[in-house]
C-alpha positions as CSV (number, residue, x, y, z in Angstrom):
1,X,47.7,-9.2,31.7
2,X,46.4,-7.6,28.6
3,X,47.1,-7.9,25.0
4,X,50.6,-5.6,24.8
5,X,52.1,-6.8,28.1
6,X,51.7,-10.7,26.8
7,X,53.0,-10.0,23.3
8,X,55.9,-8.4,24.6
9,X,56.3,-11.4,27.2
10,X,55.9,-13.7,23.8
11,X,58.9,-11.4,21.9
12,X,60.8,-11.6,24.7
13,X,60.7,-15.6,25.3
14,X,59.9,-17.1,21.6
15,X,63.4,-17.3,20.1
16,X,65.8,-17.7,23.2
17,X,63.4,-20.3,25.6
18,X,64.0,-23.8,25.0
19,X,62.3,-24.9,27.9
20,X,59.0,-26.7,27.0
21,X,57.7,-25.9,30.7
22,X,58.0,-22.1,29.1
23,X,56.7,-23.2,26.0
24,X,53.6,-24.6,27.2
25,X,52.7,-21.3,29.9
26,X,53.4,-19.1,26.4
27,X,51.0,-21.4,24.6
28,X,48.3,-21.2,27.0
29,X,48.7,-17.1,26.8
30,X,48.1,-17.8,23.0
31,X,44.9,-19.4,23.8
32,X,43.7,-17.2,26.2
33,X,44.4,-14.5,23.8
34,X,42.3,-16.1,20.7
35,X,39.7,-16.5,23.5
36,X,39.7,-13.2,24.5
37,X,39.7,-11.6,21.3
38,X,36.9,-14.0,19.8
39,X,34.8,-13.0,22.7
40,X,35.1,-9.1,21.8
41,X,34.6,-10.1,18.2
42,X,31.3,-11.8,19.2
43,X,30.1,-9.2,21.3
44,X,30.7,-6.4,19.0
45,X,28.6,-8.3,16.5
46,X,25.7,-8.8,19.2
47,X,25.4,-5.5,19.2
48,X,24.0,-5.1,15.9
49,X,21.3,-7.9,16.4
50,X,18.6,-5.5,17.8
51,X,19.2,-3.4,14.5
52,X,18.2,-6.1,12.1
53,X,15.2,-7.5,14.6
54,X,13.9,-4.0,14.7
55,X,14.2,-3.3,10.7
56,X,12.2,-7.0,10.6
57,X,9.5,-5.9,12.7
58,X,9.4,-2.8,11.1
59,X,9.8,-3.8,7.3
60,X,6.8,-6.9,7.9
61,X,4.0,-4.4,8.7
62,X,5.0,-2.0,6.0
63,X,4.9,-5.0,3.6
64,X,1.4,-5.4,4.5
65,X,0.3,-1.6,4.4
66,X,1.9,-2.2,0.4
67,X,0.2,-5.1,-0.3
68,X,-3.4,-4.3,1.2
69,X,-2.9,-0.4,-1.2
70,X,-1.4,-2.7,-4.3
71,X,-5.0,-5.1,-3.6
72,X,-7.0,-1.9,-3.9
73,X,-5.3,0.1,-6.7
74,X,-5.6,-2.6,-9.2
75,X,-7.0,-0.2,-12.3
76,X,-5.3,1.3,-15.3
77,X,-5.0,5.2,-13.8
78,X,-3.3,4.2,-10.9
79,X,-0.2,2.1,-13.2
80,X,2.6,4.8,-12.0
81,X,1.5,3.8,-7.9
82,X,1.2,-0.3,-8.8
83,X,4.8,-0.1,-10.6
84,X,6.3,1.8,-7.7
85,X,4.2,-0.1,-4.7
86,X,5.2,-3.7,-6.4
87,X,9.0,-3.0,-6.8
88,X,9.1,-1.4,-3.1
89,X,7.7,-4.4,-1.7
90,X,9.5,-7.0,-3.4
91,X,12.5,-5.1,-2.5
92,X,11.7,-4.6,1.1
93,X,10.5,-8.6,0.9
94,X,14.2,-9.5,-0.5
95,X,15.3,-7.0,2.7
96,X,13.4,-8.9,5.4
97,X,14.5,-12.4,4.1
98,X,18.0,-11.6,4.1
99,X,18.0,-9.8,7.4
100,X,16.6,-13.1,9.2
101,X,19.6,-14.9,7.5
102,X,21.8,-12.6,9.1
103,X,20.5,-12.9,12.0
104,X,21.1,-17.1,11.5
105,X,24.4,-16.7,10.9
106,X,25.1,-14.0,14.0
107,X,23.5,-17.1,16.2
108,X,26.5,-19.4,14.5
109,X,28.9,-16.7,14.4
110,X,28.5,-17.0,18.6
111,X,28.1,-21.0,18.4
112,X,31.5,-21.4,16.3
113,X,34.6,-23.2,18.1
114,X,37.8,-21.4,15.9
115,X,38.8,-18.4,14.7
116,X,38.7,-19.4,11.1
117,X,35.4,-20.3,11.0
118,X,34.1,-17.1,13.0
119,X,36.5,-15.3,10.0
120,X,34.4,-17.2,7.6
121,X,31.0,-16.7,8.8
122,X,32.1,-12.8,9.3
123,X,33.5,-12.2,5.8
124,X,30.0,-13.9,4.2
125,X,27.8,-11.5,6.7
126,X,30.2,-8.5,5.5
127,X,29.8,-9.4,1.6
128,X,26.1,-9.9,2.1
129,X,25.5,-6.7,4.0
130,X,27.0,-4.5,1.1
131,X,24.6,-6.6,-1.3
132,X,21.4,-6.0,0.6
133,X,22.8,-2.6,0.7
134,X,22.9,-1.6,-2.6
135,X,19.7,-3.8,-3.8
136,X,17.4,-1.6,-1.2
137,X,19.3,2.0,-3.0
138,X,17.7,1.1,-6.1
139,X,14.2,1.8,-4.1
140,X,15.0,5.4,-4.2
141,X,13.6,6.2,-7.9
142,X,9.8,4.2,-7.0
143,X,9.2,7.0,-4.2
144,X,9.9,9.8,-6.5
145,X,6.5,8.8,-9.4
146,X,4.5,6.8,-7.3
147,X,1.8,9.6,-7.0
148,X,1.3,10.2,-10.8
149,X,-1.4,9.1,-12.7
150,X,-1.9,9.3,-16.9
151,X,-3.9,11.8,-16.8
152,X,-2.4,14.2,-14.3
153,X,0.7,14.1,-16.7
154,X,-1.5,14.6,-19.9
155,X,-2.3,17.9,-17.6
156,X,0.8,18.3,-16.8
157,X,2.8,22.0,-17.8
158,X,6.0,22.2,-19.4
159,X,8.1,23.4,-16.3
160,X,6.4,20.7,-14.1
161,X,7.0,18.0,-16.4
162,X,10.7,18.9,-16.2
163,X,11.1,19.5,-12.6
164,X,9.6,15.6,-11.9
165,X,11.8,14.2,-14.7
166,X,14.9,15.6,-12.9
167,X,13.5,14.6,-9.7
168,X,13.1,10.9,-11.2
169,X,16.6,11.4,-12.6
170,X,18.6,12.1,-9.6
171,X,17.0,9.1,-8.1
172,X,17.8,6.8,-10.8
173,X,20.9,8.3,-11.2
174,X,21.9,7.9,-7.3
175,X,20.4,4.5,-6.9
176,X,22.7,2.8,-10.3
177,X,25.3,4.6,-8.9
178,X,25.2,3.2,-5.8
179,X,24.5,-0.3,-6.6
180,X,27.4,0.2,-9.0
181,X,29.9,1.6,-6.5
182,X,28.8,0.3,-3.1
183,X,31.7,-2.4,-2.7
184,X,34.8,-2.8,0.0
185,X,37.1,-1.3,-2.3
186,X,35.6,2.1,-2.0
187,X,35.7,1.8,2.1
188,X,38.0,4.2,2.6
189,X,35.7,7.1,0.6
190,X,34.3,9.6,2.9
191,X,30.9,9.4,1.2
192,X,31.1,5.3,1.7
193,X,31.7,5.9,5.6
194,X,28.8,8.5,6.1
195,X,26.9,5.9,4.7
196,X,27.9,2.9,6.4
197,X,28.5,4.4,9.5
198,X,25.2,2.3,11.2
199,X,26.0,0.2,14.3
200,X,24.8,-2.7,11.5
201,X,28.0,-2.1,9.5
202,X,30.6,-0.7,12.7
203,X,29.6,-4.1,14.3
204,X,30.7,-6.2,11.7
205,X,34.2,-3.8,11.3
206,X,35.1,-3.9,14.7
207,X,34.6,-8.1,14.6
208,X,36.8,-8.4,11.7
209,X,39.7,-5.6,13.5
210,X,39.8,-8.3,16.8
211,X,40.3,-10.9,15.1
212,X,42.6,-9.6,12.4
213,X,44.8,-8.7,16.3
214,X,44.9,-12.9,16.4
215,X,46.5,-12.8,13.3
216,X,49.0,-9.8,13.9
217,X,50.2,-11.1,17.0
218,X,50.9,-14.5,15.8
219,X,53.0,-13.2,13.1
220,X,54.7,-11.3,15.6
């Protein structure tokens, strides 16, 4: 019996039954549905486990390939590539740590016992998804300067200078704007589900969309 077929058995029975023999067989169907519907919500957020262990095993070797060029670019005419190396690797560092936290709290999403806590656990991997989110954006700007030097810009003509410093802009621009705006209210923005249209982000969605069916059909 799926999902439709027992709520309409539910509709049909809850306010005329008075027998508890009914009562009990309708409340069992109640559990078997939070049961089912966890279950999907769990595997639709295991899904999105091999996305964040491959962006950790990616993102530790690239810290080291930055911190092995920051050891060996530590002189004044290479300032522009030790800004732009440093903030990318903190950034990516801030990345990694968080990403093996979500990956924590996937493993207690799938070892919780009720709905509200898998809700809980869910809403907190949500919120912290759209932070890390927006806190990697602002990497953007660091990839557009990281090859200058003093005295290529003292070298530097006119027309170049200005095509870099509205290279840098957009960057900057994009990146602030996206921290700024990068937030469940704008969900239903076009550009907002290009972006977070990643199994990383769908995962979480389609947990959140079975279980919010618990909540529906109770109501009901």
């Amino acid at each position: 019996m799926d999902i439709d077929n027992l709520k309409n058995t539910w509709q049909s029975y809850n306010n005329k039954s008075e027998d508890t023999w009914l009562h009990d067989v309708m409340k069992l169907n109640m559990d078997l549905i939070e049961a089912l519907q966890t279950q999907k919500a769990k595997s639709a957020l295991n899904k999105m486990i091999w996305v964040k262990v491959l962006a950790v095993i990616i993102a530790i070797p690239f810290m080291g390939f930055l911190g092995y060029l920051l050891y060996y670019s530590m002189e004044p005419s290479k300032i522009f590539f030790i800004i732009c190396d440093s903030a990318i690797l903190l950034l990516t560092a801030i990345a990694v740590l968080v990403y093996i936290k979500h990956l924590v709290w996937i493993r207690q999403i799938n070892n919780s016992k009720t709905v509200l806590e898998t809700q809980n656990k869910l809403a907190q991997l949500q919120l912290s998804t759209l932070r890390i989110t927006r806190l990697l954006w602002l990497q953007a700007p660091f990839y557009s300067f990281f090859f200058l030097s003093p005295a290529w810009i003292k070298s530097m003509s006119l027309p170049w200078m200005l095509f870099q410093l509205s290279i840098t802009g957009f960057f900057t621009f994009l990146a602030i704007w996206l921290y700024r705006n990068i937030n469940y209210r704008n969900a239903h923005r076009k550009w907002f589900k290009l972006l977070f249209s990643t199994p990383e982000w769908t995962g979480i969605v389609s947990s959140m969309t079975f279980l919010k069916e618990i909540e529906d059909f109770r109501k009901e």
